[in-house]
VEXGUPA-644223 format. One record per residue (C-alpha): x, y, z; residue in one letter. Coordinates in steps of 0.05 Angstrom, whole numbers, plus 5000, padded with zeros to 4 digits. Layout:
BEGIN
<c1: X c2: Y c3: Z residu: A>
...
//
This chain:
BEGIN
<c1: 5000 c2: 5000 c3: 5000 residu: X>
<c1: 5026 c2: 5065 c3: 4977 residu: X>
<c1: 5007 c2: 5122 c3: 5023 residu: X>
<c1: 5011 c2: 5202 c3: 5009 residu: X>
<c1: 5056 c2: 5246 c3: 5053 residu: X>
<c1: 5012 c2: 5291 c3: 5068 residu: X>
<c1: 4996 c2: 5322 c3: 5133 residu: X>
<c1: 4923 c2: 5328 c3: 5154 residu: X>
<c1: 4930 c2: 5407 c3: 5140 residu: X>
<c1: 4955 c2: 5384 c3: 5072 residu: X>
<c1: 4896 c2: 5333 c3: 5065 residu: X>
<c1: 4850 c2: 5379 c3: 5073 residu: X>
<c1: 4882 c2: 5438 c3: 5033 residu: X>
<c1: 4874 c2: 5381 c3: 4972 residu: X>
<c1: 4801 c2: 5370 c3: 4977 residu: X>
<c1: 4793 c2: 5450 c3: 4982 residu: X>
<c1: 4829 c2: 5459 c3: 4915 residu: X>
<c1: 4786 c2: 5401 c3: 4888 residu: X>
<c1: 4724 c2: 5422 c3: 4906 residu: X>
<c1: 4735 c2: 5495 c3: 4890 residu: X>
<c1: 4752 c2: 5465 c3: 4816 residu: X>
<c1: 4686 c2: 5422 c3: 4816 residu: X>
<c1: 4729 c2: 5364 c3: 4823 residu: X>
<c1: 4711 c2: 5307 c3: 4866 residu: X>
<c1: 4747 c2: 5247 c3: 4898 residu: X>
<c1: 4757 c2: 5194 c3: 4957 residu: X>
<c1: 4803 c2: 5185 c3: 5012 residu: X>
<c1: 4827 c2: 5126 c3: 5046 residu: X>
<c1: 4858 c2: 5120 c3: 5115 residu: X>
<c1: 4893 c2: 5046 c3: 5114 residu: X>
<c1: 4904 c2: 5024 c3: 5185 residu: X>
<c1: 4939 c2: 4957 c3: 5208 residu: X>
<c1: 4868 c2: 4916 c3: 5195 residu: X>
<c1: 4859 c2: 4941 c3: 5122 residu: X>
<c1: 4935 c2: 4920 c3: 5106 residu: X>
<c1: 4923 c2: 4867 c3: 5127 residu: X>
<c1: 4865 c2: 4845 c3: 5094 residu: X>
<c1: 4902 c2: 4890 c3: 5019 residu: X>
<c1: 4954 c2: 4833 c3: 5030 residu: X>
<c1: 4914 c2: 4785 c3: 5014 residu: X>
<c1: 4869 c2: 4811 c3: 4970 residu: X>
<c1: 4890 c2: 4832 c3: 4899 residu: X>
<c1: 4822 c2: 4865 c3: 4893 residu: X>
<c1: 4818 c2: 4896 c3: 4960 residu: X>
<c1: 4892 c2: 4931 c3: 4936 residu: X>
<c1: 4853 c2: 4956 c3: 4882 residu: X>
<c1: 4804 c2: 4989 c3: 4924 residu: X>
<c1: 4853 c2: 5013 c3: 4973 residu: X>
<c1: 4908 c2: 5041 c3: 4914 residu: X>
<c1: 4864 c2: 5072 c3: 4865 residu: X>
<c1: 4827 c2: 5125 c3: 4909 residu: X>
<c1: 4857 c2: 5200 c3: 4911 residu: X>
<c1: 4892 c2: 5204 c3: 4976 residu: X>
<c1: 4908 c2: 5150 c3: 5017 residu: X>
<c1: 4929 c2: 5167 c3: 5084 residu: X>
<c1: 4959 c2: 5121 c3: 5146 residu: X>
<c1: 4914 c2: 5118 c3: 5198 residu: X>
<c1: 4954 c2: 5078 c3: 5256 residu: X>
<c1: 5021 c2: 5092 c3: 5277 residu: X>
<c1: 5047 c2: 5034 c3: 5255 residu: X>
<c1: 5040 c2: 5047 c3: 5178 residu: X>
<c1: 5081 c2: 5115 c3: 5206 residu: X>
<c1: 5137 c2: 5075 c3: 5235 residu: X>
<c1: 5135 c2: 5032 c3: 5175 residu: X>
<c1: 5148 c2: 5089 c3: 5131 residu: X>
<c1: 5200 c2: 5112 c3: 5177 residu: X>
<c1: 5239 c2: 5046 c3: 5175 residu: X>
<c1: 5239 c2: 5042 c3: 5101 residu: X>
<c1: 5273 c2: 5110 c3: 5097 residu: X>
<c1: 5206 c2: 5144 c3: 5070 residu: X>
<c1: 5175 c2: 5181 c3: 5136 residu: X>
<c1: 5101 c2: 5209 c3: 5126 residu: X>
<c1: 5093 c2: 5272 c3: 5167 residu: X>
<c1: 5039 c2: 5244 c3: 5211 residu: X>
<c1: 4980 c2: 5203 c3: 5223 residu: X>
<c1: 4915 c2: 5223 c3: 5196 residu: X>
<c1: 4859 c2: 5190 c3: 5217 residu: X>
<c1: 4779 c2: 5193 c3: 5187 residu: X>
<c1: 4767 c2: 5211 c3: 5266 residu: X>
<c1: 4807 c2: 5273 c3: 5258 residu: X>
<c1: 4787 c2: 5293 c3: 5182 residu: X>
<c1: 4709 c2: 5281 c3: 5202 residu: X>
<c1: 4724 c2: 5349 c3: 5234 residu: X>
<c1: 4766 c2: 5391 c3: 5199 residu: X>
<c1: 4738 c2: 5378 c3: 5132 residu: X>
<c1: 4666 c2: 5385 c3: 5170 residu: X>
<c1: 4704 c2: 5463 c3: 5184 residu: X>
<c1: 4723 c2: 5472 c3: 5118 residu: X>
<c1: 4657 c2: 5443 c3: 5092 residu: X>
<c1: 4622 c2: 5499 c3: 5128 residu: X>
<c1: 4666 c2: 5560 c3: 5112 residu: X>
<c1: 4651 c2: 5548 c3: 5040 residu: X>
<c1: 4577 c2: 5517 c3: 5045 residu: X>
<c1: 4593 c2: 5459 c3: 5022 residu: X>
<c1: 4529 c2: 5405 c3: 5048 residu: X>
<c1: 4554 c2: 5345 c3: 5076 residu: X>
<c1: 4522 c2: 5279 c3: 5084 residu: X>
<c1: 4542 c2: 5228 c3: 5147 residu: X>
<c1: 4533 c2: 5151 c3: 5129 residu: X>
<c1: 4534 c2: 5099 c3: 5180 residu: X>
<c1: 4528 c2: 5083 c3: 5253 residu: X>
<c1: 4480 c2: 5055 c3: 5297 residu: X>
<c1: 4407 c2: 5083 c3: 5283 residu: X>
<c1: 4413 c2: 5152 c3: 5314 residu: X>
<c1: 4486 c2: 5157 c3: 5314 residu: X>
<c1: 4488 c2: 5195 c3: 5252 residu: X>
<c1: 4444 c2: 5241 c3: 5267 residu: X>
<c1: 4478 c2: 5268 c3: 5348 residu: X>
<c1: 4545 c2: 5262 c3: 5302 residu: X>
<c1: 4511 c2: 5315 c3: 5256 residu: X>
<c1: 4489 c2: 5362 c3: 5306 residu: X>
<c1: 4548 c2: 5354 c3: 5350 residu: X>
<c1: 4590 c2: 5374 c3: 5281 residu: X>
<c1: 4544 c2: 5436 c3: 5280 residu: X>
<c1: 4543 c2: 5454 c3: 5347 residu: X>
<c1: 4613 c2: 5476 c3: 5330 residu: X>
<c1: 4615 c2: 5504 c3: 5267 residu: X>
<c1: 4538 c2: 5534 c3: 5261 residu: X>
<c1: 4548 c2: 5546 c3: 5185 residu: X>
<c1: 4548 c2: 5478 c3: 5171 residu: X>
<c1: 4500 c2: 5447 c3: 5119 residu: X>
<c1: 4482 c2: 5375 c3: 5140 residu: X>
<c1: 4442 c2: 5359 c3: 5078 residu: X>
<c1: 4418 c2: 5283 c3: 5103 residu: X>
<c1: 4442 c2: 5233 c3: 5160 residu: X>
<c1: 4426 c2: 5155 c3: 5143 residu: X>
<c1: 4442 c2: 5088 c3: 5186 residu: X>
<c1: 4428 c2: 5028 c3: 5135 residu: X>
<c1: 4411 c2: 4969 c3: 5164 residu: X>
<c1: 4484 c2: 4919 c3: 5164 residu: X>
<c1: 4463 c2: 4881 c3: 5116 residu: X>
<c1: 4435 c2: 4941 c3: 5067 residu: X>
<c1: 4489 c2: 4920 c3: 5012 residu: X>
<c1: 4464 c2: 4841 c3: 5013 residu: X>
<c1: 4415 c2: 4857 c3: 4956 residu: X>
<c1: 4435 c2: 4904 c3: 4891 residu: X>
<c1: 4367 c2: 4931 c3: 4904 residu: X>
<c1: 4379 c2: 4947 c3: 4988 residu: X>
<c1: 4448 c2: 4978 c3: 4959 residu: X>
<c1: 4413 c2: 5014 c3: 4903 residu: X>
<c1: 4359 c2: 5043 c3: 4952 residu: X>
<c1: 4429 c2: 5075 c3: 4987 residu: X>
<c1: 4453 c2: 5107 c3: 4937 residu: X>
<c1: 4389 c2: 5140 c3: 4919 residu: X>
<c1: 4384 c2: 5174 c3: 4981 residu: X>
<c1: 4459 c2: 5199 c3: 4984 residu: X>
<c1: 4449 c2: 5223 c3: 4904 residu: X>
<c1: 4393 c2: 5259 c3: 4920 residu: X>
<c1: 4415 c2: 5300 c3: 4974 residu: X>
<c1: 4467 c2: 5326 c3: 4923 residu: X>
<c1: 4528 c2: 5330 c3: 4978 residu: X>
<c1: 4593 c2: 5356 c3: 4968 residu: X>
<c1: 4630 c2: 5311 c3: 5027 residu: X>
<c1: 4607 c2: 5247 c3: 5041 residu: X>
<c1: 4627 c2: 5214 c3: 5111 residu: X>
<c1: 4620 c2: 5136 c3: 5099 residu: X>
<c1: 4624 c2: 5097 c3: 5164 residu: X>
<c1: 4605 c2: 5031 c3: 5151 residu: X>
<c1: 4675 c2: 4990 c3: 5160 residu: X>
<c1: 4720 c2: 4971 c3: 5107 residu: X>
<c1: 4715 c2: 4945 c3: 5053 residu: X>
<c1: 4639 c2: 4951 c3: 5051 residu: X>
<c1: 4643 c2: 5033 c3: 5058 residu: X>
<c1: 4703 c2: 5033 c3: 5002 residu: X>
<c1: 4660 c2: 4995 c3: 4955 residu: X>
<c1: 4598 c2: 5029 c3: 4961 residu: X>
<c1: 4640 c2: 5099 c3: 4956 residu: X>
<c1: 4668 c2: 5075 c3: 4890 residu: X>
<c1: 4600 c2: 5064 c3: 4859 residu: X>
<c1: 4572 c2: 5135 c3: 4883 residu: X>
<c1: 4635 c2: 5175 c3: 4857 residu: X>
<c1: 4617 c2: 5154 c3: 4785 residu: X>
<c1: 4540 c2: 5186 c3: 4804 residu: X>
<c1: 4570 c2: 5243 c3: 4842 residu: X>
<c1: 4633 c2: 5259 c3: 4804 residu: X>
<c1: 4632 c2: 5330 c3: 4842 residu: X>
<c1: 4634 c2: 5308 c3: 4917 residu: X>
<c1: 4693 c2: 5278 c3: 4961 residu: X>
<c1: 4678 c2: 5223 c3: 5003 residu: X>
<c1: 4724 c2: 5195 c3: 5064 residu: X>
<c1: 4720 c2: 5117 c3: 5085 residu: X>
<c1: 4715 c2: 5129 c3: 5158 residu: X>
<c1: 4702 c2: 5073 c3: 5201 residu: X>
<c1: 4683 c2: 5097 c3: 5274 residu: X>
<c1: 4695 c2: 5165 c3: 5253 residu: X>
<c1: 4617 c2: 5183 c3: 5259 residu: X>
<c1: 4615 c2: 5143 c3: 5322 residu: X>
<c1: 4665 c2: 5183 c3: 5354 residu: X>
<c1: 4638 c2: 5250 c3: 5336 residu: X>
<c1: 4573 c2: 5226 c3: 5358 residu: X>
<c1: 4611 c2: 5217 c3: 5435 residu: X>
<c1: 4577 c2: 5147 c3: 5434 residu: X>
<c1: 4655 c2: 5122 c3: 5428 residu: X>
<c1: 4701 c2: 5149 c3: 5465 residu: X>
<c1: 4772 c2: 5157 c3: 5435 residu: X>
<c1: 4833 c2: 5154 c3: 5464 residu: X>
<c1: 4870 c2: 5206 c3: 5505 residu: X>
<c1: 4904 c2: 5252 c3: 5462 residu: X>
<c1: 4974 c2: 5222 c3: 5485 residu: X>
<c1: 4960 c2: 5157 c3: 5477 residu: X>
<c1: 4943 c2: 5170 c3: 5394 residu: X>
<c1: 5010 c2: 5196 c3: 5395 residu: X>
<c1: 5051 c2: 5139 c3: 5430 residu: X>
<c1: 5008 c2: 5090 c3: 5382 residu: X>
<c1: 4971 c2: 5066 c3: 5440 residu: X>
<c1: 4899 c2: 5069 c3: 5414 residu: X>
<c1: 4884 c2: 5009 c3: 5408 residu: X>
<c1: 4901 c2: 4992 c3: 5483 residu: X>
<c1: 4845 c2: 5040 c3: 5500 residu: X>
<c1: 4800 c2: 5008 c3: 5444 residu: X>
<c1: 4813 c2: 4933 c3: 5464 residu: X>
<c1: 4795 c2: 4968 c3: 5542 residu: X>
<c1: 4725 c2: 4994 c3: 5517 residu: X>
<c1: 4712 c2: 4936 c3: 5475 residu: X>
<c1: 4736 c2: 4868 c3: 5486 residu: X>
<c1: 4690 c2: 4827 c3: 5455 residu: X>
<c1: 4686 c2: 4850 c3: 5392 residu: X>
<c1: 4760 c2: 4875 c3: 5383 residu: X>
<c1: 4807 c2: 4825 c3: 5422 residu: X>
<c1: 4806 c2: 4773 c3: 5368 residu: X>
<c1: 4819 c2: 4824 c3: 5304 residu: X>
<c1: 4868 c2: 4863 c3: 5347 residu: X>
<c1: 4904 c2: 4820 c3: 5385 residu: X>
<c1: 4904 c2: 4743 c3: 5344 residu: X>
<c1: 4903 c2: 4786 c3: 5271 residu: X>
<c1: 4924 c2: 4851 c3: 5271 residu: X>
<c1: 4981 c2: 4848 c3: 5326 residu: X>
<c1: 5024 c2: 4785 c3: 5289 residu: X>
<c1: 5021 c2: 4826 c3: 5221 residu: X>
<c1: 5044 c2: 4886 c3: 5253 residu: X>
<c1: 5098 c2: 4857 c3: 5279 residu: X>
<c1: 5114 c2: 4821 c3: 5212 residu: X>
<c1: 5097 c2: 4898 c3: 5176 residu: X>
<c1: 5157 c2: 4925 c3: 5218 residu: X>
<c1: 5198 c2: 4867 c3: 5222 residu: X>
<c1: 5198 c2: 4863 c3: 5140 residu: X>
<c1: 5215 c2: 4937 c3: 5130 residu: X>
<c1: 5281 c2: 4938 c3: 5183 residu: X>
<c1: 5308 c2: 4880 c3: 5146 residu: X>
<c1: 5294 c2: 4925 c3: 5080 residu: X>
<c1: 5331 c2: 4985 c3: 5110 residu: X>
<c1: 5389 c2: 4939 c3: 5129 residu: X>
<c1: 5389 c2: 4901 c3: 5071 residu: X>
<c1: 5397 c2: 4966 c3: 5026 residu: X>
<c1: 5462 c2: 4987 c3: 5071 residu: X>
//
């Protein structure tokens, strides 16, 4: 996975050129658990390699980098973009649409993203049901309701790879708007998740707090999946750097 070196300042600078241009696009944030599944997944690269700006989200893609000689100048997370694209989105009145979430979820995210910047458009909130994309027809129904609404930023939170695949199909029917995979993003702006303290993001401890909040449904990806190919991720790019002395 090839990631941009772009800051989140940067990131979002991008999509404001874009947009002012009439120029749409899609940003992924590749953590640990989407390499992981990329590796093994020729199509799943695809998905991941072709959008506009992919972004590491998880400090150990950023050690990676670092390792391999080819340091990215920070993380940048769908958590973090949710709200500074949602600023940008309202200096320029630019209507965004959230996707995702628990029913309701969507909905507190949007009016906690307005609470801080009032000018904010919110042109339509939506929780599908999980299993929306099982029928072409349940999928279809989706993408109606996002079309219509005629956004210009799209917030997708409905884990990869099913929010990556169903972004792919709207950019070609809304060629104008930018849309960001963003997992738990909505979740956490909703305050229904709690994230990490801001120190632990930095030390690349997230997941600690994560795993702490959530056992059940995270020990198994992050400790019996995710934790092995990490170390095998880092391991494989110090024996690169040495090998290239």
């Amino acid at each position: 996975v090839e990631v941009d070196a772009l800051s989140e300042r940067e990131v979002v600078r991008r999509v404001a050129v874009a947009l002012e241009a009439g120029k749409g696009g899609r940003i992924v944030t590749p953590n640990v658990d989407i390499c992981r599944a990329v590796a093994t997944d020729p199509a799943l690269e695809e998905l991941v390699c072709t959008a506009d700006l992919v972004v590491p989200d998880g400090m150990p893609l950023v050690w990676a980098a670092r390792l391999l000689g080819t340091p990215v100048p920070q993380r940048v997370t769908g958590a973090d973009l949710i709200w500074s694209l949602s600023e940008l989105a309202a200096r320029h009145g630019w209507p965004v649409y959230l996707l995702g979430g628990p029913p309701g979820v969507a909905r507190r995210a949007a009016g906690r993203l307005a609470s801080r910047h009032p000018r904010l458009a919110i042109c339509g909130v939506h929780a599908p049901p999980y299993h929306f994309d099982a029928t072409p027809e349940g999928a279809a129904r989706v993408r109606r309701m996002v079309v219509a609404a005629r956004p210009r930023l799209v917030f997708v939170g409905l884990g990869f790879p099913r929010q990556d695949r169903l972004i792919a199909d709207l950019r070609e029917e809304l060629p104008d708007a930018w849309f960001v995979g963003c997992g738990a993003a909505i979740a956490f702006a909703a305050g229904t998740v709690a994230r990490a303290p801001r120190w632990m993001r930095r030390a690349g401890l997230e997941w600690v707090f994560r795993l702490a909040a959530e056992p059940g449904r995270l020990t198994r990806r992050y400790l019996v999946d995710d934790l092995p190919f990490a170390v095998r991720l880092l391991a494989g790019c110090l024996a690169t750097r040495i090998s290239r002395r």
